[in-house]
Structure formats: structure tokens, C-alpha cells
N, C-alpha and C positions, 0 to 999 in steps of 0.2 A: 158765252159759256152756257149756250142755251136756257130755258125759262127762269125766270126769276120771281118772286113772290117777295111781298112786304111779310117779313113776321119777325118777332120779338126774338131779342135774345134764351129768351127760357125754350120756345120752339126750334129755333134753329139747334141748340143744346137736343134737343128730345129727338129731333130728326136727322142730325147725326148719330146717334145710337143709335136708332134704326138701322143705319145702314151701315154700321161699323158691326153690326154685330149680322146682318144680311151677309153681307162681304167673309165674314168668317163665322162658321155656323160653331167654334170653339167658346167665341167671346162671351164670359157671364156678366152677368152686371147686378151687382150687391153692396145692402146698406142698410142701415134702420130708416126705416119707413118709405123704402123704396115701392112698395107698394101698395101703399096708403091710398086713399083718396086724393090728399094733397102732391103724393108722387113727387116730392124735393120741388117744390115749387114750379110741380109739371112737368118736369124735366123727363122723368123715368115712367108716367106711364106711357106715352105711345109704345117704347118699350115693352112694358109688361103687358098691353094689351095684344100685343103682337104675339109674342114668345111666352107669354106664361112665365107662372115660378119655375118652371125647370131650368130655366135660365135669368129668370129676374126673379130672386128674392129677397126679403128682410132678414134680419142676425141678429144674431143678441145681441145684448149692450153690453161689448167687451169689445172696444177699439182694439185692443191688443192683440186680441185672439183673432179677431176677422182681419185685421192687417196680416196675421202671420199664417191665415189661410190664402187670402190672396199673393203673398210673395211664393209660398207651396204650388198653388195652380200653376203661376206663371211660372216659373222655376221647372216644371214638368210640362209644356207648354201648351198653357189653356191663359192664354189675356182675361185679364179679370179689370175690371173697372169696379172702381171704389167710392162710393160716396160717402163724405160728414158732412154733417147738417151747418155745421160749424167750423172751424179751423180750429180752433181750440182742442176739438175732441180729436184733432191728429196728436196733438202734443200724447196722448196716452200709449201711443203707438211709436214714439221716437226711434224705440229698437230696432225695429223690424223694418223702418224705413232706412233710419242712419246707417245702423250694422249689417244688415241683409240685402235690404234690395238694391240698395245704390253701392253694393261693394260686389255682390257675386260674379258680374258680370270678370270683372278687373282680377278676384282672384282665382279666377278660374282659364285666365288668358283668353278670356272669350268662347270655352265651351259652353256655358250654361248664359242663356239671358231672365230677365227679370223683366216681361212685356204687362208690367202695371200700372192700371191709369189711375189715380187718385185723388177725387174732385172734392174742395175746400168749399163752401158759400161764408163770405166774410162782409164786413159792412156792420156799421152801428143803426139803432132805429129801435124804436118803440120802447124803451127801457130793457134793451140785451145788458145791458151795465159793462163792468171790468171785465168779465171772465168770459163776453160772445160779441166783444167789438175790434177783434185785433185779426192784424194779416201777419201773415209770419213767412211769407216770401224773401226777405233779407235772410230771414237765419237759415230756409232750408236751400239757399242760394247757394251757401257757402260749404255744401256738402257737395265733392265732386261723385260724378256718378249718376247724380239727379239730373233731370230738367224738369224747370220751372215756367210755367208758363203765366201770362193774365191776359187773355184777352180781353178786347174793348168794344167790339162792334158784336153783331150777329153775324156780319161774314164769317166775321174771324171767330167765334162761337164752336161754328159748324167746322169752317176749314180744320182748325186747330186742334179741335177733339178728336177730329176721322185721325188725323195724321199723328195724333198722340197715342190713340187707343192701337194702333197697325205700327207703333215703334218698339221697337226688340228692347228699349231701357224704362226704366220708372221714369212717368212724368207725373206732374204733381197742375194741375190743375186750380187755378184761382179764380174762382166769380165771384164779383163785387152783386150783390142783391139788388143794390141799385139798377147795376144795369140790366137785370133780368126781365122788364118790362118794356127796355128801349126797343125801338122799330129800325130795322133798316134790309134791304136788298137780300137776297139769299138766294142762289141758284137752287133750282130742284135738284139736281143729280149730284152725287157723291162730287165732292174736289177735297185736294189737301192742300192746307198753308204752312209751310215751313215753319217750324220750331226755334227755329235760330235768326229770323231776321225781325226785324223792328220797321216799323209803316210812316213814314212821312205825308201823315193827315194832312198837313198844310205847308205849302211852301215860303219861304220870306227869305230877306235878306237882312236882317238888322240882329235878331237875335231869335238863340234855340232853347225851346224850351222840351224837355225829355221828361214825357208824363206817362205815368202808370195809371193801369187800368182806368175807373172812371174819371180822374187827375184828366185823364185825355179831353175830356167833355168840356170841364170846365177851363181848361189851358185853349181851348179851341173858342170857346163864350169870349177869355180874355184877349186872345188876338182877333178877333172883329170890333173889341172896342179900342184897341191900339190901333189898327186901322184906320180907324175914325181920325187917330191924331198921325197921322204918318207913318207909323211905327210898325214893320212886316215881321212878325213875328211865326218865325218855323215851326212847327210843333212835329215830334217826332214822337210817337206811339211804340212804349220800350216791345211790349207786348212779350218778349222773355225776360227772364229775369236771373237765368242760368237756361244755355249760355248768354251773356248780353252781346249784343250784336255791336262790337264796340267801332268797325267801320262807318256805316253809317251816321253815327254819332259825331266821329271825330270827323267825316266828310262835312257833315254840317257847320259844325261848328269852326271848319277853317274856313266856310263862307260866311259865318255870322260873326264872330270872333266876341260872343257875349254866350252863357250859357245860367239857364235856370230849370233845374227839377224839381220835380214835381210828384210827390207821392202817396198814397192812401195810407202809408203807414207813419211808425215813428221816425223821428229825426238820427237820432240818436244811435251810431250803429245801422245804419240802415241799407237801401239800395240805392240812396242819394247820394251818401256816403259815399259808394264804392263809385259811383258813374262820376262826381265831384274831381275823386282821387285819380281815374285814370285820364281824365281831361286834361288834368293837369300837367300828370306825368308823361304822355303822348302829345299837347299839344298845346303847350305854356307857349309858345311863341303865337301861336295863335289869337291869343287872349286879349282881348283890348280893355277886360274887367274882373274884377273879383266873380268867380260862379257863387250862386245864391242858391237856397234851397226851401220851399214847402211843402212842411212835410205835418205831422199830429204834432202835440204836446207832449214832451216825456210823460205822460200822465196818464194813470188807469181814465178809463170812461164813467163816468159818472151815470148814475141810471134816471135822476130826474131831468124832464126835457129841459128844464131853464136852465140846467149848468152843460 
């Protein structure tokens, strides 16, 4: 795929805007403090150093109001890409995601789209506490209309974002913080990676384990120390989360016939939940075990580091 470079997931992020918005001279990209110094943890300025505010600017602090301009752009078709600093600060904007941009497509038979990208940074660290350590990719899963994305690599960073921001429906965009530092492979030139398939990191034969987002990293640590004792363990990268790539899954798991997820968020109601349930219901003969799941603690985050 022609040249390749080492750079971090927050570059490959920053270098797909570039070219998603090169690609189309429509595409805005706005958010608070997208043009900051810090630039969403780098992400947004090659961006705004490119293009200026006429096309990269900051908003006021009304998630509400700036979602409901962006679903307006896109709606008249100008692709608008979204950022919060947080996923939390989407809950303020529920409306205009739930009732508007994940519906107009549907009630309009397909004359009008909704080309909006909408990027989350999620993850706990340094005392964010209860109200800026949660992912909420289960509950906006469960809104048809949406697609949900987490990538896990830098490939997939880059790929994911060109090919969400150039798609006629709202995607919703999840980056774990964590992995905004990690290194890997990135071609130079524009590619897109499908929205609807899921990545088999590693292959095995004993048991599959389906992890989310960073979940990927450390599900990838724990099959080289099962290795150690024999044990090949699959590891399958959900990498959507609406729609879930439910072939792939069941393809594995009727060669592994054990199943464990693995995810960044809560147990409880979750997207473990839902991959748990349809395992089951699709491939109970498969099964040679009860599926297992890790996932958080029903339990807000606590802000001091010892708890």
C-alpha cells in the first residue's frame, strides 16, 4: 500500500483529517478547544494548521447547540466532524443524536442523509473521577441508525476515520486515551477500513476471546502468556460496536468452541452482553463452555488513585 511510517495513534487520527477534509473541500471540523495549543491531544491541529478556522473552529460550551448545528450542516450537505473532549459531554446532546441524526435518514426514505462524524476521548487516568471515566458505546449501540465505531491500532485510526467522515450516516467515533500514544504501521496515502468488520489480531485454536478497544492490547499480552502453557488463544478486535460484525465471531468461535469478552466498559447491560447473547443464540451447539466476561465494576470511578 505504498509508504509506511511509524506514528502514533493521535497522528494517524490528525493525518486522516487532513485528508478527509483535502478529499472534500466541504468537510468542517469543530469542537471546544479544537484549536487550542493542545489541539484534542494533537489530533486537530495539523488540521487547523492547514485550513485555518474557516474550516477548523472552537464552539461554545453548549454540546447541545453545536450537535444540533452539526446534524443542520450535514442535513444540507457539508460533513461536519465533531469532537468532545470527553463522552460524557455527548450525553448533553442525546437529542439531537438519538432523535435527529440517527432517524432522518430512515424517515425520509433515504432523501436527506446525516454525513456526521462524532469523536468521544474515553478512558480513566489522573483523577477524571465518575462523571469522565465512562464509555457509552453499549447504549449508543443500541440506537439503530448510528454506527459505532473503537478502533484499536493506528491503522485502524486512520483507516476508520477517512471512511467514517466520507459515510452519508452518523458515526460515532470512540478513542480510548490510552491508546493515543501507541505506535504502529500507517501507510502515507488516504485508505479506508470498513466500518462493519471486526480484525482477528491473532489467530488460535483453543479459545476466542472478542475485545474492545484497548481490551485488545491486553487480551493480546494474555494470549502469549497462555501460550507459554499451550493454550492458543484467538483474539478477535470487535473494532464496531453497531453494526457488530456477528460472522466473524461465530466463524471463530465454531473453531474454538470456548468464548471470553472483553471490554473497556461496564458489565452490566453492556456490549459483552449483547456478543454473550447472540453466541449463544446462533451457536449453543458450538459451545464446549459457559462464555465468560470482563468487563469494569458496576461502579462509578472513584477519583483517588489507591481506589
Amino acid at each position: 500500500m505504498g509508504d509506511t511510517r511509524c506514528l502514533t495513534y493521535a497522528e494517524a487520527i490528525g493525518e486522516a483529517l487532513v485528508q478527509a477534509m483535502e478529499a472534500n473541500p466541504k468537510v468542517l471540523l469543530m469542537g471546544e478547544g479544537v484549536d487550542d495549543p493542545k489541539g484534542t491531544f494533537g489530533t486537530t491541529l495539523p488540521a487547523f494548521r492547514k485550513f485555518g478556522p474557516a474550516r477548523v473552529f472552537d464552539t461554545p460550551l453548549s454540546e447541545q447547540a453545536i450537535t444540533g448545528i452539526g446534524v443542520g450542516a450535514a442535513l444540507m450537505g457539508v460533513p461536519c466532524v465533531q469532537v468532545h473532549l470527553r463522552s460524557e459531554f455527548l450525553l448533553l446532546a442525546m437529542d439531537q443524536v438519538v432523535n435527529h441524526a440517527a432517524k432522518w435518514r430512515y424517515m425520509t426514505a433515504g432523501k436527506f442523509s446525516v454525513p456526521l462524524t462524532i469523536r468521544c476521548i474515553v478512558g480513566r487516568g489522573w483523577g477524571q473521577a465518575a462523571q469522565h471515566s465512562q464509555s457509552f458505546h453499549g447504549m449508543l449501540a443500541s440506537v439503530p441508525g448510528l454506527k459505532v465505531i473503537l478502533p484499536t491500532t493506528p491503522y485502524d485510526a486512520k483507516g476508520m476515520m477517512l471512511e467514517a467522515v466520507r459515510d452519508p450516516n452518523p458515526v460515532i467515533v470512540i478513542e480510548h486515551r490510552w491508546l493515543h500514544g501507541k505506535k504502529g504501521e500507517v501507510p502515507a496515502e488516504p485508505y479506508y477500513v470498513p466500518l462493519d468488520q471486526a480484525r482477528v489480531a491473532r489467530v488460535g485454536a483453543d479459545i476466542t476471546c472478542v475485545a474492545v478497544s484497548l481490551q485488545t492490547l491486553d487480551a493480546l499480552a494474555a494470549a502469549e502468556i497462555l501460550a507459554g502453557e499451550g493454550i492458543e488463544m484467538e483474539v478477535v478486535d470487535l473494532r464496531s460496536a453497531l453494526p457488530i460484525d456477528r460472522a466473524t465471531i461465530l466463524r471463530s468461535i465454531r473453531k474454538t468452541g470456548r468464548l471470553l469478552v472483553t471490554d473497556i466498559a461496564h458489565k452490566t447491560m453492556g456490549i459483552s452482553a449483547e456478543i454473550a447473547a447472540f453466541v449463544v443464540e446462533e451457536a449453543w451447539s458450538s459451545l464446549r463452555a459457559h462464555v465468560a466476561r470482563v468487563a469494569l465494576p458496576d461502579a462509578p470511578t472513584p477519583c483517588a488513585a489507591p481506589l
